[in-house]
C-alpha positions as a printed NumPy array, in Angstrom:
array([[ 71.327,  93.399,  54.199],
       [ 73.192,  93.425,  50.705],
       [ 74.402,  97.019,  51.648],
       [ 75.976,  95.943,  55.187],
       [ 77.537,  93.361,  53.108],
       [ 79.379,  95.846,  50.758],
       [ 80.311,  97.909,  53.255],
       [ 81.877,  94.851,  55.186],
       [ 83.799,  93.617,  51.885],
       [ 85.326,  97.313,  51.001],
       [ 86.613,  97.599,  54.866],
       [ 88.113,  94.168,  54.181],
       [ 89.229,  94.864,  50.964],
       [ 90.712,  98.545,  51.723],
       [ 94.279,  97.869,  52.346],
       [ 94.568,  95.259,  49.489],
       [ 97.489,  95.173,  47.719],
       [ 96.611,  96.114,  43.984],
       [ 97.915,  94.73 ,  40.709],
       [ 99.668,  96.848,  38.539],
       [100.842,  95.283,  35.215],
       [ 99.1  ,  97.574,  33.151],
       [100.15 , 100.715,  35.267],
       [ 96.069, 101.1  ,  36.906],
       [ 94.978,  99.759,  39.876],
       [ 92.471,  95.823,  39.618],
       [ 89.652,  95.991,  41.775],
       [ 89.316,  92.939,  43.788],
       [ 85.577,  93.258,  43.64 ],
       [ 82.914,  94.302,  41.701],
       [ 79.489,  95.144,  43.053],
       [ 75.876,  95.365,  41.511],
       [ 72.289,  95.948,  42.946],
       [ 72.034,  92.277,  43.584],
       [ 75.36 ,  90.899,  43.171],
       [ 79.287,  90.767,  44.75 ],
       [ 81.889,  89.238,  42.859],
       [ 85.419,  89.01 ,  44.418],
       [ 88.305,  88.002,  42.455],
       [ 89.349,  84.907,  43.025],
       [ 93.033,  86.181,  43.802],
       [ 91.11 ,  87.71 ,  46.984],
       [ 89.061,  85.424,  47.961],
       [ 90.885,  83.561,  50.76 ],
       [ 91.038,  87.325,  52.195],
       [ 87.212,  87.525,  52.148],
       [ 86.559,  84.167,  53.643],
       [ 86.422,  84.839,  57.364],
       [ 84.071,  88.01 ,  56.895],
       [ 81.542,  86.199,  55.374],
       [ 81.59 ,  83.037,  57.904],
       [ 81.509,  86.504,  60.053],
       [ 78.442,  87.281,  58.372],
       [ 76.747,  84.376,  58.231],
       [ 76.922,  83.948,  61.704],
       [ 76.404,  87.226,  62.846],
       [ 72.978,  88.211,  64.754],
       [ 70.445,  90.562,  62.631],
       [ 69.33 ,  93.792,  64.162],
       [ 65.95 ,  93.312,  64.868],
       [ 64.174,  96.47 ,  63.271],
       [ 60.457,  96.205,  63.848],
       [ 57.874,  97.511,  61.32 ],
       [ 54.5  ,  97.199,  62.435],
       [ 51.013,  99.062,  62.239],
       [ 47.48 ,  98.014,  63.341],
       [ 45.006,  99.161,  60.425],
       [ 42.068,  97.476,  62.348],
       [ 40.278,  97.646,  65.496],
       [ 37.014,  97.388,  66.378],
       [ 35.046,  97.034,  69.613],
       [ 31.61 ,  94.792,  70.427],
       [ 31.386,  95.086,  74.235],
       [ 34.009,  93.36 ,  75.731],
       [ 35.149,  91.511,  72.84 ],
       [ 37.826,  93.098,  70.539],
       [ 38.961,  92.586,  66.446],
       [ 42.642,  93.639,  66.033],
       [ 44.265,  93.196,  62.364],
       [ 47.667,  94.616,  60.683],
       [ 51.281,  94.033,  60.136],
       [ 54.257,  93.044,  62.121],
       [ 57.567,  92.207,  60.221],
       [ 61.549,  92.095,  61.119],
       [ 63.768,  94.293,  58.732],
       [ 65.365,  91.81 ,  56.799],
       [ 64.17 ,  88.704,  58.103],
       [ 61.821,  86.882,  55.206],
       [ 58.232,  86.093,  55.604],
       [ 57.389,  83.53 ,  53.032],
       [ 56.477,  81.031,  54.196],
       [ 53.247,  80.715,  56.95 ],
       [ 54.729,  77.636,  58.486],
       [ 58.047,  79.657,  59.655],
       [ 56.409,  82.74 ,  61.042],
       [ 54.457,  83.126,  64.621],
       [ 52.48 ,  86.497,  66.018],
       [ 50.954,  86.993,  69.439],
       [ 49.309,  89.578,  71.746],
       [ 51.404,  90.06 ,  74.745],
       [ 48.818,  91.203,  77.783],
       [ 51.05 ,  92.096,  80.493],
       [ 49.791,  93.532,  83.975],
       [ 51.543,  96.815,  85.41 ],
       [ 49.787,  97.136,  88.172],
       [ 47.236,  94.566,  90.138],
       [ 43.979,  95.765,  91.244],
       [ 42.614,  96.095,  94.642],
       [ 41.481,  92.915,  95.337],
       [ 44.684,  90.782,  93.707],
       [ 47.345,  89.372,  95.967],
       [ 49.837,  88.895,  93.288],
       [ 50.661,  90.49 ,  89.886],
       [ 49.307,  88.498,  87.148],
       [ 51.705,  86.46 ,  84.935],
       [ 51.627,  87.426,  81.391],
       [ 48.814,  86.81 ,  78.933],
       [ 49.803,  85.362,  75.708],
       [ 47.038,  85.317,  72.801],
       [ 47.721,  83.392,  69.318],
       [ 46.939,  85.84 ,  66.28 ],
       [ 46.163,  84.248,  62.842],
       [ 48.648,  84.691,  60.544],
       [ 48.104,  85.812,  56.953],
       [ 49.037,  87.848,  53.974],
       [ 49.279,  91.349,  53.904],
       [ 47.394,  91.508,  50.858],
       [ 44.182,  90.774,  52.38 ],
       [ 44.572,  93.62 ,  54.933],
       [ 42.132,  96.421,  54.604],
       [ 44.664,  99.134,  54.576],
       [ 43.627, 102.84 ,  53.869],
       [ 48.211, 102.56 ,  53.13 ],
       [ 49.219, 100.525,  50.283],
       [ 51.184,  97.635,  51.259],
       [ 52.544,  96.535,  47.858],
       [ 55.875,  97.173,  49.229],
       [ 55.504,  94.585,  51.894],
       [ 54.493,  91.673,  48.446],
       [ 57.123,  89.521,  48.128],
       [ 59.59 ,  89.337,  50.804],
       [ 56.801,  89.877,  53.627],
       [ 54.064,  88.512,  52.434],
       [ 53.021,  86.439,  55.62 ],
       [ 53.476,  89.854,  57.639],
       [ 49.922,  89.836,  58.356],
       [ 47.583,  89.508,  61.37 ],
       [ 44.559,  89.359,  62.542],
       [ 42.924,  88.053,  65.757],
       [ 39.817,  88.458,  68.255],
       [ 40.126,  88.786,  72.304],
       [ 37.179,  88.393,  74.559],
       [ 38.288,  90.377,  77.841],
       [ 35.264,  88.904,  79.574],
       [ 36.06 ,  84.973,  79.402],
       [ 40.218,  85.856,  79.355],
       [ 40.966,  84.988,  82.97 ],
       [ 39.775,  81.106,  83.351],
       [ 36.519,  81.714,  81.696],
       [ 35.93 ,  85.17 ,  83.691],
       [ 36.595,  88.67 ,  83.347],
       [ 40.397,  89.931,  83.201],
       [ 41.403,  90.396,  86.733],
       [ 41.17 ,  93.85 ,  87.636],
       [ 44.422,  96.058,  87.458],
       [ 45.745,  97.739,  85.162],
       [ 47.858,  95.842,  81.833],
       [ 49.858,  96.833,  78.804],
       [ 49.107,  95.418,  75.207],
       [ 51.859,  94.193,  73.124],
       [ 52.705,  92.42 ,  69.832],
       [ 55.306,  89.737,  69.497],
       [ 56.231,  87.517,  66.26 ],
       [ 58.561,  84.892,  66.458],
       [ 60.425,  84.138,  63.167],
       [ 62.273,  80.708,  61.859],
       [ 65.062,  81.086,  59.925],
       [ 66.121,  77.38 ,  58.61 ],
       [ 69.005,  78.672,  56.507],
       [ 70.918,  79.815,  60.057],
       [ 69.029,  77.047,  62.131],
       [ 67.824,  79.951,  64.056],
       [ 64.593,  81.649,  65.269],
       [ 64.045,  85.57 ,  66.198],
       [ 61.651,  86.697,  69.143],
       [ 60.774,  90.518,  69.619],
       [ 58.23 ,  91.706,  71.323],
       [ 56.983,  95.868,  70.879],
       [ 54.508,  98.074,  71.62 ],
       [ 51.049,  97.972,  69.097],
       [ 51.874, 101.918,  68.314],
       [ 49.615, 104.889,  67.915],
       [ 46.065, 103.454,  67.967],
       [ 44.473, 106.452,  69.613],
       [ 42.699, 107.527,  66.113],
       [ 41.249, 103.574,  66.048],
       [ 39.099, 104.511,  69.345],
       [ 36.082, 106.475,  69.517],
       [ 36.607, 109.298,  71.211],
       [ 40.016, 108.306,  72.286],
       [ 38.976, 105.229,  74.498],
       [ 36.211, 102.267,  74.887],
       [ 34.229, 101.492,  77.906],
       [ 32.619,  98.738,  78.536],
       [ 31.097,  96.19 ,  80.879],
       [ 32.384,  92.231,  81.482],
       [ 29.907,  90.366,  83.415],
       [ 29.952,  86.368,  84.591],
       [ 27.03 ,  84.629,  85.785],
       [ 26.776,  80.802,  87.079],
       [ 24.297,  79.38 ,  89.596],
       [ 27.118,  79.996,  92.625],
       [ 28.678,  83.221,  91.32 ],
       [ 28.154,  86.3  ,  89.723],
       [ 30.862,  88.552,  88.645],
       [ 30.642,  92.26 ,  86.866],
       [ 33.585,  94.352,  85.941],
       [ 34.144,  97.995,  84.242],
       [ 36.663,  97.717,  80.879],
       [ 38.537, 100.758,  79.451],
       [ 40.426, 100.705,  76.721],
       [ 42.931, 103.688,  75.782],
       [ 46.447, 104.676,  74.859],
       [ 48.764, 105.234,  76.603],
       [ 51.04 , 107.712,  75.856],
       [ 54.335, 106.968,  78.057],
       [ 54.995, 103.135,  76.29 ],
       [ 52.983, 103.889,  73.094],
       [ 50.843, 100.933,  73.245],
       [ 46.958,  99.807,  74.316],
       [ 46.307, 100.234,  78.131],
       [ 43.824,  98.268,  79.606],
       [ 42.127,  98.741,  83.091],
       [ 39.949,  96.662,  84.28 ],
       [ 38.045,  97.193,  87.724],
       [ 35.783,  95.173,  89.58 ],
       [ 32.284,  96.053,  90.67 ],
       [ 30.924,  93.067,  92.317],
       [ 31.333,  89.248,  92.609],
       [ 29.319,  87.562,  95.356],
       [ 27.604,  84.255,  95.701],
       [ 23.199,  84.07 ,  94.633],
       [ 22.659,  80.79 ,  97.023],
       [ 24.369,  82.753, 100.093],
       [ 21.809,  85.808,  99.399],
       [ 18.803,  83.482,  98.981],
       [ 20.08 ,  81.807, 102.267],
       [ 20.663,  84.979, 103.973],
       [ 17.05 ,  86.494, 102.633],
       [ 15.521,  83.313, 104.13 ],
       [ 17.196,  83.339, 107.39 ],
       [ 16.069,  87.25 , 107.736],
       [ 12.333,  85.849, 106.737],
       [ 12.534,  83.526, 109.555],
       [ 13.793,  85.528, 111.99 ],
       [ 11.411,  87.805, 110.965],
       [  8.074,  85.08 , 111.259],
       [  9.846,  83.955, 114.254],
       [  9.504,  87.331, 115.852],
       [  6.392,  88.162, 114.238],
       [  4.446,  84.623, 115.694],
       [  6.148,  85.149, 119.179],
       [  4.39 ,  88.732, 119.394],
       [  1.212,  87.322, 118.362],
       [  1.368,  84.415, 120.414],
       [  2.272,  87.467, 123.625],
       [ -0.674,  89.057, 122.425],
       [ -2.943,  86.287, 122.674],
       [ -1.566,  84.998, 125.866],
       [ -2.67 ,  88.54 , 127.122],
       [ -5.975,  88.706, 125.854],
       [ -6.883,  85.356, 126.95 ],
       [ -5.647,  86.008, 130.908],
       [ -7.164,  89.404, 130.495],
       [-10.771,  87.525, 129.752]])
C-alpha cells in the first residue's frame, strides 16, 4: 500500500519545478520505510492525489490456504486462512468468512438448479491454526485471518441430504473497513486440497429416516481440477414412503387370503356336491 503511494507522489511530483538558491536541486519529498513527508511548498500539488487515494478501490488480492480437513461420514471439519492484501484484520467484529456451496449442475431428479448455499465459518486467529507453515507473518496485521467451521452434507438441504447434482465449494470473507465507510466482498476457490483427501477423494453415504420417508444418497468429495476448488456430487439412491409399502404389503396379503379362501371355499363346494 505504502509503495503504490510513493510511486503515486513521484509521478505527481516529477515535473516539479525545483529550487535552486544554492545551485542543487530541493526535493519536494522525502520518503522512509514507514513515512512520506512533502514539503509544505508542495503540498497543495499533492492534495488531490491523496483525496485520489483515499478514495480509490483496493485490488482485492486473495491469500488463502486450507491446512485442515477432515472427514466423519457425511459430516466435514474445514480450518485455515483467508485474508485481502492490504485490507487489516484486527479486529473480529469487522471481519466475516463463509463457505459458498454453489450447484453446477442439478441431478436427475431436480427441476431447477439449486440457489446457492451459504455456510457461516467461525472466525479466529491465525495463531491457533495447526499449520505444518508458519504463519507468524500473518501476526499483526491479519490476525483474525482465521477459520474454521463444520458442514453436515446429510441435514444441509432442509434437514435432508444435499440435493443430488453436482456443486462447487467456495470461500468468501467479507471485510469492514470503518476508516473508508466501506466493506469488501470476494469470493474464490478453497485451492489445492487434493493432498487433504485420502486417496484423492471421500465417499460416503447420507441417509434420512422419519416415520413417512426414508431418504439415502451417495457423497463424493474430490478436486476438481478445471476451477481449483472442492467438487461435490451428490446422487440419490432411494427416497420412498414406509406407510405406502406396509399398505401395499397388506393389500398384496389380502388379495392374496382373498384368493387363497375363494379356492378353498371352490374346493369345498366340490367335495361336498361330489358326496
Amino acid at each position: 500500500m505504502l509503495s503504490r503511494i510513493k510511486r503515486k507522489i513521484i509521478r505527481l511530483l516529477r515535473g516539479s519545478r525545483n529550487n535552486a538558491a544554492d545551485g542543487e536541486s530541493v526535493q519536494p519529498f522525502s520518503i522512509d520505510n514507514d513515512h512520506i513527508v512533502i514539503q509544505k511548498d508542495h503540498l497543495k500539488e499533492s492534495l488531490p492525489i491523496l483525496a485520489e487515494m483515499l478514495n480509490e478501490q483496493p485490488k482485492l488480492v486473495p491469500h488463502r490456504k486450507v491446512t485442515s480437513l477432515v472427514w466423519n461420514g457425511p459430516i466435514m471439519e474445514i480450518s485455515g486462512y483467508y485474508y485481502l492484501d492490504s485490507l487489516p484484520l484486527l479486529d473480529e467484529d469487522l471481519v466475516k468468512k463463509s463457505l459458498v456451496l454453489v450447484q453446477t449442475k442439478k441431478g436427475k431428479s431436480a427441476n431447477i438448479k439449486a440457489k446457492d448455499i451459504v455456510l457461516p465459518l467461525k472466525d479466529i486467529k491465525v495463531d491457533s491454526l495447526h499449520s505444518d507453515e508458519p504463519l507468524h507473518h500473518l501476526m499483526g496485521y491479519y490476525e483474525w485471518a482465521g477459520f474454521s467451521g463444520k458442514v453436515n452434507f446429510a441435514t444441509l438441504s432442509a434437514g435432508k441430504p444435499l440435493t443430488d447434482g453436482e456443486y462447487a465449494l467456495y470461500l468468501r470473507i467479507e471485510v469492514n473497513v470503518l476508516s473508508k465507510g466501506q466493506s469488501f466482498q470476494l469470493t474464490y476457490p478453497l485451492g489445492n486440497i487434493q493432498h487433504l483427501l485420502d486417496n484423492g477423494f471421500h465417499s460416503t453415504k447420507a441417509e434420512y429416516f422419519t416415520a413417512k420417508r426414508q431418504m439415502k444418497y451417495n457423497l463424493i468429495a474430490s478436486f476438481d481440477q478445471t476451477n481449483k476448488t472442492m467438487k461435490i456430487v451428490s446422487a440419490k439412491l432411494k427416497d420412498f414412503d414406509p406407510t405406502e409399502l406396509v399398505i401395499d404389503q397388506r393389500k398384496r396379503r389380502s388379495l392374496f387370503f382373498t384368493a387363497f379362501s375363494t379356492r378353498l371355499c371352490s374346493e369345498y363346494c366340490i367335495n361336498v356336491f361330489a358326496c
